[in-house]
C-alpha positions in Angstrom: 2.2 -13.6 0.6 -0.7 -14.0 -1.1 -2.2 -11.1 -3.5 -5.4 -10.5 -5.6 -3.8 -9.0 -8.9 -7.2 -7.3 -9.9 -6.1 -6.3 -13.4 -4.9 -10.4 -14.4 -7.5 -11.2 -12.0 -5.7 -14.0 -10.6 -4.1 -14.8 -7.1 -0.6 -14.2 -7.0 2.2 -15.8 -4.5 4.8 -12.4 -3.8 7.3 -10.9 -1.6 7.1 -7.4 0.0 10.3 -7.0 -2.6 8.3 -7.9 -5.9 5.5 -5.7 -4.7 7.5 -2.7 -4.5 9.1 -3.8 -8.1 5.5 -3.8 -9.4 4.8 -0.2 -8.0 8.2 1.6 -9.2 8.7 0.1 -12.0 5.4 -1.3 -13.8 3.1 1.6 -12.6 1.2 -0.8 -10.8 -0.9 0.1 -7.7 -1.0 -2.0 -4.1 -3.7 -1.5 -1.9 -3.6 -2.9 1.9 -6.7 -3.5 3.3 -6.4 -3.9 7.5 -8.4 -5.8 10.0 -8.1 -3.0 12.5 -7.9 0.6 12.5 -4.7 2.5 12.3 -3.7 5.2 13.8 -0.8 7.8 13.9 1.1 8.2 16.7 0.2 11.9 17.4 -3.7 10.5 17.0 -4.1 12.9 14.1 -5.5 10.3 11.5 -7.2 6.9 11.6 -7.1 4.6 8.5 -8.1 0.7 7.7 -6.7 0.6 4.0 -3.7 2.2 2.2 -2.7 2.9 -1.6 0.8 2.7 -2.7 1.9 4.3 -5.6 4.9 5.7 -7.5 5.5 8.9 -8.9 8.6 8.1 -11.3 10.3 4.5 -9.8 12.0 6.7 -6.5 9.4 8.9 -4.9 6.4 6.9 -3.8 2.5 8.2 -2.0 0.8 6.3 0.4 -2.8 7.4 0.8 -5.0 6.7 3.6 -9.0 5.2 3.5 -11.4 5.0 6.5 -14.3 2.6 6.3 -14.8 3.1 2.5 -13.6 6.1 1.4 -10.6 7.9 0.8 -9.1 10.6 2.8 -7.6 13.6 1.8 -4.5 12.9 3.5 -1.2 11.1 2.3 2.4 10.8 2.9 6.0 10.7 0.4 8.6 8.4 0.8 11.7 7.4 -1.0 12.6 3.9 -1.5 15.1 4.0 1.6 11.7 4.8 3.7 9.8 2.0 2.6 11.6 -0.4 4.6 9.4 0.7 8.0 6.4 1.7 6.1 5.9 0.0 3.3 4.0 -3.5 5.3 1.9 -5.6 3.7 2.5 -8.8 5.4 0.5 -6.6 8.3 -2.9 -6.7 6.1 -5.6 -8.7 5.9 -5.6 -8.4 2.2 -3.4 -7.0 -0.5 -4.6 -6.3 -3.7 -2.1 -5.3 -7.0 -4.4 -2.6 -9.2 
């Protein structure tokens, strides 16, 4: 998929596997920017971008934005989880910060 490497600021060509690589283990961030809202599926919180981040290469935070800015929410996963979470072929854009 295509991705907007903001840092190198150049268009890379990447798979959801090389993505996660970049966030465990070069401290790099991914943001997924959506066409449509999101919501949970307890209709608790609504969100149209996420951030991906690692704490230390296992443990990684996903936190939410809504229409420009950033929520105060966010959620912990291990790598295992990221399998059904971690979906950026879903976004309208991906950007590597």
């Amino acid at each position: 998929m295509k991705v907007n490497d903001v840092i190198e600021k150049v268009e890379k060509d990447l798979t959801t596997e090389e993505l996660v690589d970049l966030i465990a283990n070069h401290n790099r961030q991914v943001d997924l920017i959506f066409a449509e809202k999101k919501t949970d599926e307890d209709g608790y919180l609504t969100w149209d971008l996420e951030n991906w981040t690692s704490v230390d290469g296992k443990r990684f935070i996903r936190s939410y934005g809504l229409e420009g800015r950033m929520l105060s929410d966010y959620s912990g996963y291990n790598k295992y989880d990221l399998k059904g979470c971690f979906l950026p072929e879903t976004a309208k854009e991906v950007r590597l910060n």
